[in-house]
C-alpha positions in Angstrom: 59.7 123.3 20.4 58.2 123.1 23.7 58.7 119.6 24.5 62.8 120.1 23.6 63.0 122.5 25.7 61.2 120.5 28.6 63.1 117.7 28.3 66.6 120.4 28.5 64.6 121.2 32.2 64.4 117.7 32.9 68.0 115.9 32.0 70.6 118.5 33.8 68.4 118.7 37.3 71.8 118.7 39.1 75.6 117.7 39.2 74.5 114.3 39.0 72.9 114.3 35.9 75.5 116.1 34.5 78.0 113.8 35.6 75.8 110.7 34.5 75.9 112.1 30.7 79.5 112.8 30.3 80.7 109.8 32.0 78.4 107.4 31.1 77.1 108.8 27.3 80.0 110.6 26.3 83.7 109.9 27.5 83.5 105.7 28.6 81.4 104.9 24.9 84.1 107.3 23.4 87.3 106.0 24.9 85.9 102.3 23.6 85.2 103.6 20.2 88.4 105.4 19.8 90.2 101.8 21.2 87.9 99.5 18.7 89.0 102.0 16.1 92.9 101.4 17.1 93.1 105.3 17.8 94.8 104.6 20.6 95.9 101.6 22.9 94.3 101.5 26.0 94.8 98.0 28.1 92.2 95.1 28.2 92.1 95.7 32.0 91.3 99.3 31.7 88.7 98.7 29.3 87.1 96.4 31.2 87.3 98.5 34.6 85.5 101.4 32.2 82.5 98.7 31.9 82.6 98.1 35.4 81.8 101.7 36.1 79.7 102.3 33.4 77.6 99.1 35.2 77.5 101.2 38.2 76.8 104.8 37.1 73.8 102.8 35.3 72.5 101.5 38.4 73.2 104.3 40.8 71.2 106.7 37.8 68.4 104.3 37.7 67.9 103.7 41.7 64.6 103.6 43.2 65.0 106.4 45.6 63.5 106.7 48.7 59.7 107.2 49.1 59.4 105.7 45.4 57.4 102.7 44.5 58.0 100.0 42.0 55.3 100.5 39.2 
């Protein structure tokens, strides 16, 4: 239970990491399921600018920050 409730501490550190999960986890992998599901109808172009962003929240997330070194 402790190690759940560590990892809680860890994830949502700041606005950020909040962002970072419902962007990138929940509403972009949603909006493509719903469309793959024909749900709804959401342009090719649109789709593929949600990739795009989802590429860049990805590597923003996963930056080496300053004063860290490669491992």
């Amino acid at each position: 239970m402790s190690i759940s409730v560590n990892i809680r501490r860890c994830v949502l550190k700041n606005f950020r990491d909040l962002f970072t999960i419902l962007v990138g986890v929940i509403v972009f992998p949603g909006l493509w399921a719903l469309q793959g599901l024909g749900i709804v109808n959401i342009p090719e172009g649109v789709i593929g600018a949600t990739i795009a962003i989802e590429t860049l929240i990805a590597q923003f997330y996963f930056r080496k920050k300053e004063g860290e070194t490669a491992v």
